[in-house]
Residue, then its C-alpha position, 0 to 999 in steps of 0.5 A: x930887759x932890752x926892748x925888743x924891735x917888731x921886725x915885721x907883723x903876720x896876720x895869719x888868721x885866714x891861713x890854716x894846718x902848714x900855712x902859717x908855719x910856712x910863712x912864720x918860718x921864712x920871716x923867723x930867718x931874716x930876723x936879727x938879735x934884739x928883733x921879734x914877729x909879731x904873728x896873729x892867728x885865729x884859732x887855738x891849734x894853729x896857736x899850738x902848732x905855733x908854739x911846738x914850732x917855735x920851741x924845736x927852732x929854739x925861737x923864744x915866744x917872748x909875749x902871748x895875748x889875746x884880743x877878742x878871738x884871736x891869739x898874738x905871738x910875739x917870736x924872737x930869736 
């Protein structure tokens, strides 16, 4: 697999319900071939809304981690 370039990173954890897919999806627009996000959140329905999200754009979560209590996405095209 090609290494995947970290295009920008969102810390979305203060922002809740269309905020951060707001954000995400402005982001996900300028993004290239072989580039990613990398979006922190704080919460597990925000992660959800994320992911429903991500699949109807037809975006690929490429990596799911978690560190302490907050959830990162990395995104790509």
């Amino acid at each position: 697999m090609t290494t995947l370039k970290i295009y920008k990173e969102l810390d979305l954890t203060s922002s809740s319900c269309a905020g951060p897919i707001g954000e995400l999806s402005s982001v996900v627009d300028e993004l290239r071939e072989g580039e990613a996000v990398k979006v922190i959140l704080g919460d597990d329905a925000t992660k959800k809304d994320i992911t429903l999200w991500s699949k109807k754009r037809g975006l690929k979560i490429v990596q799911e981690s978690q560190e302490g209590n907050k959830h990162v996405l990395l995104i790509a095209k």
